[in-house]
C-alpha positions in Angstrom: 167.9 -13.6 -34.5 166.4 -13.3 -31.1 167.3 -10.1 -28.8 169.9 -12.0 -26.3 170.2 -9.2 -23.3 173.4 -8.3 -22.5 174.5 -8.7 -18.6 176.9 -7.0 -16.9 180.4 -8.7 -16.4 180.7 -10.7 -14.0 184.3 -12.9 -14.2 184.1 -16.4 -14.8 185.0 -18.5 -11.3 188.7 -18.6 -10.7 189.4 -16.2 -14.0 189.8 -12.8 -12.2 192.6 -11.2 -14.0 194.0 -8.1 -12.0 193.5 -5.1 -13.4 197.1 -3.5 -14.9 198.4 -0.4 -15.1 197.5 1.2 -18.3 200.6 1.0 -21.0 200.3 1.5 -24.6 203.0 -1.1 -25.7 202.3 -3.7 -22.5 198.5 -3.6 -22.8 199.5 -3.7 -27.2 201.7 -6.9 -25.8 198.7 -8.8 -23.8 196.3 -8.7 -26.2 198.6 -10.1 -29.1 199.4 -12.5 -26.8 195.7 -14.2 -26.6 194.9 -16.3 -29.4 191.4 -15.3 -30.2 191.9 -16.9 -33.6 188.0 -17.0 -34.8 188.0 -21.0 -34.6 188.8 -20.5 -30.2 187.0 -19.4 -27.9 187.9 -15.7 -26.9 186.8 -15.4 -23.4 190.5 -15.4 -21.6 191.0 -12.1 -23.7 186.7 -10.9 -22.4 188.2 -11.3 -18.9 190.9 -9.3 -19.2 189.3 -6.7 -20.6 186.7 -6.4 -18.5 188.9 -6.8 -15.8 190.8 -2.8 -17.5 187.5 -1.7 -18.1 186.1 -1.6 -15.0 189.4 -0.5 -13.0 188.6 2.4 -15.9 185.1 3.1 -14.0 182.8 1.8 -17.1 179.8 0.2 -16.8 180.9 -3.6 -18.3 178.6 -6.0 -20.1 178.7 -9.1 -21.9 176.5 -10.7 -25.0 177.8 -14.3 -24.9 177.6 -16.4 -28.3 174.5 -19.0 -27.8 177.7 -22.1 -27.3 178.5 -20.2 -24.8 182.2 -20.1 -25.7 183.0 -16.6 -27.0 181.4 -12.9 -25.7 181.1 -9.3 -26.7 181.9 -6.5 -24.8 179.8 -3.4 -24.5 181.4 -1.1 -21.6 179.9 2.4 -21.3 181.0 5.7 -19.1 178.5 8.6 -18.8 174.8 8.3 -18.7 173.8 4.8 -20.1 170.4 6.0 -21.6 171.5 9.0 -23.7 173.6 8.1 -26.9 176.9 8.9 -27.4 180.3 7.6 -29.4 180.9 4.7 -30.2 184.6 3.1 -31.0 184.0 -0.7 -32.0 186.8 -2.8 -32.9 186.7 -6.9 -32.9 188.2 -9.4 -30.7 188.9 -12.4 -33.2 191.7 -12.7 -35.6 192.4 -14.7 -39.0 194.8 -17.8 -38.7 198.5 -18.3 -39.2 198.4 -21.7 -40.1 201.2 -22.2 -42.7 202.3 -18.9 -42.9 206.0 -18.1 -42.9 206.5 -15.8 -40.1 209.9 -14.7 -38.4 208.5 -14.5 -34.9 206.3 -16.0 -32.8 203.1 -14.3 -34.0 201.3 -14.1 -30.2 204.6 -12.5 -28.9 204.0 -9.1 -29.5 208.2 -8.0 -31.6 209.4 -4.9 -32.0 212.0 -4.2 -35.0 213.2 -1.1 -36.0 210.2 1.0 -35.1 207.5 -1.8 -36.4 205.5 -4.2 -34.1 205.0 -7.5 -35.4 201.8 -10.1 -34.3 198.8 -11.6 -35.4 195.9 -8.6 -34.9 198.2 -5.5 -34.9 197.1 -4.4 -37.7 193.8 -6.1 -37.8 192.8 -5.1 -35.2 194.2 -5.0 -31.3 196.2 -2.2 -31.7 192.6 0.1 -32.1 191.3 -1.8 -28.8 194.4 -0.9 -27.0 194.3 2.9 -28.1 190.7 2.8 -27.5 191.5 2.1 -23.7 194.1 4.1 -23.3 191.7 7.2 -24.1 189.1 6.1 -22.0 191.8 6.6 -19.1 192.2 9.5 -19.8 188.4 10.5 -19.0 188.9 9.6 -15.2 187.6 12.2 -13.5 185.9 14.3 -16.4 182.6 15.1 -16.7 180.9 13.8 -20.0 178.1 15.5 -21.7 177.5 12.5 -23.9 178.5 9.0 -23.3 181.5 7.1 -24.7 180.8 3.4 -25.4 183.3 0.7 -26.7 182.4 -2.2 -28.1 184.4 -5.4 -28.9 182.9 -7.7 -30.8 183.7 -11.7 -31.9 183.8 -13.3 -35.6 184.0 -10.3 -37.5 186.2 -12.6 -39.3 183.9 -15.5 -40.2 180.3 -13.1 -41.0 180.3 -10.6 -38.2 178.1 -12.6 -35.8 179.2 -11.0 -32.8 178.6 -7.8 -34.0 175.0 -8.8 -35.8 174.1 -10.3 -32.5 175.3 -7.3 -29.7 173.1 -4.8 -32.4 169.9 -6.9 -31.8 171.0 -7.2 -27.9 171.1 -3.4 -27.6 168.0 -3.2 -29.7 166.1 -5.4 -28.0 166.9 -3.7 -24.6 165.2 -0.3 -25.6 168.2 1.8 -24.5 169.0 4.6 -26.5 171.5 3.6 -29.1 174.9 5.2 -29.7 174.4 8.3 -31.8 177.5 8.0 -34.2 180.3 5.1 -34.5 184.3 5.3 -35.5 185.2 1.5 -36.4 189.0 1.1 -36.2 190.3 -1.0 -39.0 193.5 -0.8 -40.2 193.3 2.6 -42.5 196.5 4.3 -41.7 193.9 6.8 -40.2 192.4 7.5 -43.8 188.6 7.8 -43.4 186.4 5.6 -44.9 182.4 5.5 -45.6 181.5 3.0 -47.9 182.5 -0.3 -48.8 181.1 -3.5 -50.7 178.2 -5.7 -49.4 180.0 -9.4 -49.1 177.8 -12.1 -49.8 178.3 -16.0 -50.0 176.8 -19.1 -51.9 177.6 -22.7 -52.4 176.5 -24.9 -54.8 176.3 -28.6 -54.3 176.2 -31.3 -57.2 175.1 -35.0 -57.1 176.4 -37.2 -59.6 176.0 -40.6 -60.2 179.5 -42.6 -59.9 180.4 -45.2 -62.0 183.9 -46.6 -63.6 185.8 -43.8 -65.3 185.8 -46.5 -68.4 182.4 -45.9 -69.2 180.6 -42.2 -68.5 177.8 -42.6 -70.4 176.6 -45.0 -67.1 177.6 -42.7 -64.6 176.9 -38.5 -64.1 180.0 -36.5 -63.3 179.9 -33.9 -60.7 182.6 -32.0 -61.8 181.8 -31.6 -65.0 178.9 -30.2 -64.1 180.5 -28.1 -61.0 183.3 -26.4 -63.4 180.1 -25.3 -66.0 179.1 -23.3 -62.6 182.3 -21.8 -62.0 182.4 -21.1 -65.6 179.1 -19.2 -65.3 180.4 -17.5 -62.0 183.3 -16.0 -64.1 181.0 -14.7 -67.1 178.8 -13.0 -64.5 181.7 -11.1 -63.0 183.0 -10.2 -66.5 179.5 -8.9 -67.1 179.6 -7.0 -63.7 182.6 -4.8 -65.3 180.3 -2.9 -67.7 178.3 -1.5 -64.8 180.8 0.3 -62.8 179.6 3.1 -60.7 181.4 5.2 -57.9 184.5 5.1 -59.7 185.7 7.8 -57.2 185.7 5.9 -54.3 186.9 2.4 -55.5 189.8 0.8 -56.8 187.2 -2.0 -58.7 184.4 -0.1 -59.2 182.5 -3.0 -59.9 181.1 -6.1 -58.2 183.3 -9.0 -57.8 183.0 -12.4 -58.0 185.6 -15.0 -56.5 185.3 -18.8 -56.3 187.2 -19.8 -53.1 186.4 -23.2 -52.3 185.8 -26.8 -54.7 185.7 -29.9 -53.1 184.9 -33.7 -55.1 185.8 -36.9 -56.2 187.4 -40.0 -54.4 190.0 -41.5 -57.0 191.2 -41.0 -60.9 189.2 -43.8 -62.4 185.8 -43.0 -60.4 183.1 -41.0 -62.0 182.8 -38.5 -59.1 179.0 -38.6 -57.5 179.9 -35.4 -55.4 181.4 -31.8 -56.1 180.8 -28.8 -54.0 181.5 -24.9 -55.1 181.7 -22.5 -52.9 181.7 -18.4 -53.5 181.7 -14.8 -52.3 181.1 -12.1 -54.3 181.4 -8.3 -52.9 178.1 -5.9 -54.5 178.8 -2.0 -55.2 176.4 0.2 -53.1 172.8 0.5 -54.8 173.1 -2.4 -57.0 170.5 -5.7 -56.4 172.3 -7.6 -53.8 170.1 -10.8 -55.4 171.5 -10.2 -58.7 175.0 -12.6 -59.1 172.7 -15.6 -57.0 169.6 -15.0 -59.4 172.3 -15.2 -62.3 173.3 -18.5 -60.7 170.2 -20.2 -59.4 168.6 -19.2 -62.9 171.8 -21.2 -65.0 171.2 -24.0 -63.1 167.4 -24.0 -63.1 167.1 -23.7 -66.5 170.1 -24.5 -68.6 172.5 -27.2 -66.3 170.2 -29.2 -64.0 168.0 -30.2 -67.4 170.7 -31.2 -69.4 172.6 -32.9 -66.6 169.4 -35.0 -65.6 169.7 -36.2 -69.3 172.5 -38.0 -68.4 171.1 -39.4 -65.6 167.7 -38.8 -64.4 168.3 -38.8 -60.6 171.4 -36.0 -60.6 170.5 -33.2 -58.2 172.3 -29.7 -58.1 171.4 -27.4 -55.0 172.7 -23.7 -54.8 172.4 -22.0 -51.7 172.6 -18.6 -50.0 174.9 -18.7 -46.7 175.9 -15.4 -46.1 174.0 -11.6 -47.4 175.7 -8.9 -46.1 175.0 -5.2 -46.6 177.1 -3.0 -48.0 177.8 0.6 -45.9 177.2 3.9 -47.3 177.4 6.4 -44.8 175.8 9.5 -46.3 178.3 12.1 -47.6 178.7 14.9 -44.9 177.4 13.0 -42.0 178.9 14.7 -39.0 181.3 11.7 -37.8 182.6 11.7 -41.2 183.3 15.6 -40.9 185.2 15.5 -37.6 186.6 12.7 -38.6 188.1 14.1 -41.7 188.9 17.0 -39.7 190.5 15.4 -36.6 192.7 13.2 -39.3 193.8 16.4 -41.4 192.1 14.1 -44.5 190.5 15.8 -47.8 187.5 13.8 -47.9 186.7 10.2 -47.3 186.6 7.5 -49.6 185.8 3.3 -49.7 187.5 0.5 -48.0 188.1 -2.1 -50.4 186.8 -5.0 -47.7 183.9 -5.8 -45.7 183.4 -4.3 -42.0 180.7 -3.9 -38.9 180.0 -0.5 -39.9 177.6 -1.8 -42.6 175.9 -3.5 -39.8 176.4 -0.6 -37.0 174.7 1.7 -39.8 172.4 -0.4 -40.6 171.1 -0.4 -36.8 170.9 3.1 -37.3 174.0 4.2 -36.4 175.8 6.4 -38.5 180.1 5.0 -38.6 183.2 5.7 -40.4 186.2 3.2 -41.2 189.5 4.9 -39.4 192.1 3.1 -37.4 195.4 2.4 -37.2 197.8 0.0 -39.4 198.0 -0.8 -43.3 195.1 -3.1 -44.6 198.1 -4.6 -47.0 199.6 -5.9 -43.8 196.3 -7.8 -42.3 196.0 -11.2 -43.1 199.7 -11.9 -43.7 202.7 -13.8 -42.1 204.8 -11.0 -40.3 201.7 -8.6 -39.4 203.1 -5.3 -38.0 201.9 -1.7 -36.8 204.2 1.0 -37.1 205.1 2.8 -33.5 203.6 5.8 -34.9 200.3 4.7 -36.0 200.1 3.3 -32.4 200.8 6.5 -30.9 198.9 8.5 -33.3 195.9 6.2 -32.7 195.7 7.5 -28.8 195.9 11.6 -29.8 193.3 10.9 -32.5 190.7 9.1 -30.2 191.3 11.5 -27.5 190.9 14.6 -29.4 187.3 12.9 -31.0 186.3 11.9 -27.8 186.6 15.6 -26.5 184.7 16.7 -29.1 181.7 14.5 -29.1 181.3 13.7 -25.4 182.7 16.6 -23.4 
């Protein structure tokens, strides 16, 4: 990917937002309330803010997507070419698209001490604390510079994150010199976590009448044999488990999520498509499930497919190859992390994050944030009023010890 410089906010003609007073629940309230649902556009919510961030006194800037219709933010206060701390959290939220919730899930609701709303938990309620401790800097002197960053599509592949790391990169500056990434770990500390990969695999049959198969090649025969294949490779993956002190499936795990093909009961299908993620322990081959794959088909399936008939075609590609993190053990954000949260020692999150890409840029990041991970993704999303509050004392007593 190209370096795309980032530029300093300026707001969009006629979207000036004024800037509010700083509230934990109010400010927790407006940013539920923008649907930055990965699939929209989440500049309404970049406006606003840049619009806090500025009143703050940071220097604002925005990497805009290459459509043009979604941005990150990279705000800084203190000296802009020394490294500091970095608190990243992303913009974009999963969608609630048939899920049974009790409320309107972009009205932030509070009941009996819980705060219900799409991104709560996953993750607003870390952007919001992150602001409120940047207020209270106003008027300090920083020895080392604080930086936010707020990224968009962590959801769908972390593009926006991938993209603002080559932005910053490609601008010389001097990067951030450590990273706390605020997903929902009810302030546990996390260093590691899976890579998460991708793959699809696309099969061309022949159709035919469903009367006679011997004239016609079906795809999803031939599709379930791969998803058969993906399920032996996974069971295979549980004899090599490693790092059985940090995670709950020590193990690499495959999981077919998508099959598509066919057009009626009595047509030989000519078309099936699989698609599959599967989420590689630290210092295993992150080629090895595709190879598995690439190499049954190859050599085993596409041959005797193409004996049926001789112009079948199965094509398997790689759409997404993601990293895993592994923060090394007794880095110093991870100490003061551990220390600031009153937590024994770190451990793994069980899902994918930035920080694999923010250390991969050289940044060294831990996982901690506020909110239940078991409450992401689900109808009826909530925070807990004291993870919110807790979230502010945290940030504020590890900003004070890094950049003051």
């Amino acid at each position: 990917r190209s370096a795309a410089p980032t530029t300093p906010y300026r707001p969009r003609e006629g979207k000036a937002l004024a800037p509010m007073a700083l509230d934990l629940i109010a400010l927790e309230r407006r940013l539920i309330g923008f649907d930055t649902t990965s699939r929209n556009s989440n500049l309404a919510m970049v406006d606003f803010l840049c619009e806090q961030l500025k009143a703050l006194g940071l220097a604002v800037e925005v990497d805009r997507s290459e459509d043009g219709q979604k941005a990150n933010i990279f705000a800084t206060l203190g000296a802009p070419d020394t490294g500091g701390l970095m608190l990243a959290g992303h913009m974009d939220t999963v969608p609630v698209d048939g899920q049974a919730w009790h409320t309107d899930p972009f009205t932030l609701t509070e009941r009996d001490g819980r705060f219900y709303g799409r991104g709560t938990a996953d993750m607003k309620s870390f952007i919001a604390q992150s602001l409120l401790a940047a207020e209270a800097l106003r008027g300090r002197k920083l020895k080392l510079p604080l930086h936010l960053a707020f990224t968009y599509d962590e959801e769908i592949g972390c593009d926006g994150a991938d993209r603002l790391m080559h932005a910053l990169q490609g601008s010389r500056r001097a990067m951030p010199r450590c990273a706390v990434v605020g997903e929902p770990t009810n302030f546990g500390v996390f260093r590691l976590h899976k890579g998460y990969h991708t793959g699809r695999v696309t099969v061309t049959g022949v159709e035919g009448h469903s009367s006679k198969p011997n004239k016609g090649a079906n795809a999803i025969n031939a599709a379930a044999k791969v998803i058969a294949k993906l399920a032996e490779v996974e069971e295979e993956r549980k004899g090599h488990r490693s790092m059985e002190e940090f995670f709950e499936l020590p193990y690499t795990t495959v999981n077919v999520g998508l099959i598509s093909g066919g057009t009626a009961f009595n047509i030989i299908p000519n078309r099936a498509q699989v698609g599959f993620e599967y989420r590689t322990m630290p210092g295993e081959d992150p080629d090895y499930v595709m190879n598995q794959v690439q190499g049954y088909v190859r050599e085993v399936l596409l041959p005797e497919f193409r004996k049926q008939q001789p112009e079948v075609d199965i094509r398997v590609e790689q759409l997404v190859q993601s990293e895993p993190m592994m923060t090394p053990a007794g880095a110093d954000i991870e100490k003061l992390a551990l220390e600031l949260t009153g937590t024994k020692r770190s451990t793994a999150a069980p899902y994918y994050t930035e920080g694999a890409i923010y250390n991969a840029a050289g940044i060294p990041s831990v996982i901690c944030g506020p909110g239940d991970i078991d409450q992401a993704h689900r109808p009826n999303e909530y925070v807990t009023r004291e993870q919110l509050e807790k979230g502010v004392a945290f940030l504020g007593r590890l900003i004070e010890r890094v950049c003051l």
